[in-house]
C-alpha positions in Angstrom: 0.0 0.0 0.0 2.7 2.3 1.1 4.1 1.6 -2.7 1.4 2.2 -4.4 0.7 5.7 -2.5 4.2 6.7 -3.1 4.2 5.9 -6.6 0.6 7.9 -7.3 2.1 11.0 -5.8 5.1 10.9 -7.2 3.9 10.7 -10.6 1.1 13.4 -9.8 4.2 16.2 -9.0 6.1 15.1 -11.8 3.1 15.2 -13.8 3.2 19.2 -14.3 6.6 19.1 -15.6 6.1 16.1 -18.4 3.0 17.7 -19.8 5.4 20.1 -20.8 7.5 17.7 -23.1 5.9 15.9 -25.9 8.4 12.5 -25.6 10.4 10.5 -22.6 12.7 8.3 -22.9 13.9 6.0 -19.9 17.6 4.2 -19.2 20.8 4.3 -17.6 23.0 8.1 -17.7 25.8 6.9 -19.7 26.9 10.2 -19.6 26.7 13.5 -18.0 27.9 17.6 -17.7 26.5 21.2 -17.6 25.1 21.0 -21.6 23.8 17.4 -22.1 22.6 13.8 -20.9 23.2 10.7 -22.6 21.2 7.7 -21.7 21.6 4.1 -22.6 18.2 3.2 -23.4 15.8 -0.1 -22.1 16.2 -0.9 -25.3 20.0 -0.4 -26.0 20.2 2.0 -28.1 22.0 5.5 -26.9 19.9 8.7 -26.7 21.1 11.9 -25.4 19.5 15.5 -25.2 21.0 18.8 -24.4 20.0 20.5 -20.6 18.9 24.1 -21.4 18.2 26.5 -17.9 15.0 25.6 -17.7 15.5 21.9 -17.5 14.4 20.5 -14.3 15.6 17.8 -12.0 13.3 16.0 -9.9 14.8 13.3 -7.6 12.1 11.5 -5.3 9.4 14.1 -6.2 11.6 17.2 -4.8 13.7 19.7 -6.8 17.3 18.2 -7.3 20.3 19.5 -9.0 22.5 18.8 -12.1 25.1 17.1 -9.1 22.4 14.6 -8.1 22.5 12.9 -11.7 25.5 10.1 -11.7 26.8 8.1 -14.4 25.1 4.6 -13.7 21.6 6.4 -12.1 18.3 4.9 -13.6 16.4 8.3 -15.0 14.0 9.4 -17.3 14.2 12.3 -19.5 11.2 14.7 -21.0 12.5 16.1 -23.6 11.3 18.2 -27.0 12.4 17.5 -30.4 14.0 20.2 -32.4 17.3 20.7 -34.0 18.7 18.2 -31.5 16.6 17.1 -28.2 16.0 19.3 -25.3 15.7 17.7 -22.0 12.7 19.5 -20.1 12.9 17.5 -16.8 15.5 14.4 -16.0 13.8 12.3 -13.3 15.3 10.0 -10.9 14.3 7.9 -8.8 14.8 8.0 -4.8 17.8 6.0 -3.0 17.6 2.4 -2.7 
C-alpha cells in the first residue's frame, strides 16, 4: 500500500513538468555535464539531449540538481524535439 501511494504522488508532482514535453525516454545516464545527458536506453540504443536553464531535475518528487544525476543512475528524461533534443525534466528515482 505504502508503494502504491508513493508511486501515485510521485507521478502526480512530476506530472506538471512532463506535460510540458511531448516525448520521454527512460535508461541508464551513460553520460553526464552542464550542456547534455546521454542515456543508454531499455532498449539499448544510446539517446542523449541537451540540458537548457529551464530543465528540471526531480529526484524523489523534490527539486534536485544537475550534481544529483550520476553516471550509472536509472532516470528518465522529457524532452522536445528540435534541431537536436531538449531535456525539459531528467527524473530519478529516490535512493535504494
Amino acid at each position: 500500500m505504502y508503494k502504491a501511494i508513493l508511486l501515485l504522488s510521485f507521478m502526480l508532482v512530476s506530472g506538471a513538468y512532463a506535460h510540458e514535453a511531448k516525448h520521454h525516454v527512460m535508461g541508464s545516464v551513460t553520460a553526464i555535464d552542464s550542456a547534455h545527458v546521454e542515456l543508454k536506453t531499455t532498449e539499448g540504443k544510446l539517446f542523449s539531449a541537451q540540458l537548457a536553464k529551464e530543465t528540471h531535475f526531480v529526484k524523489d518528487s523534490k527539486p534536485a540538481t544537475l550534481s544529483d544525476v550520476k553516471v550509472g543512475a536509472r532516470a528518465v528524461v522529457y524532452y522536445n524535439e528540435g534541431e537536436s533534443p531538449t531535456a525539459v525534466k531528467v527524473q530519478l528515482p529516490p535512493d535504494k
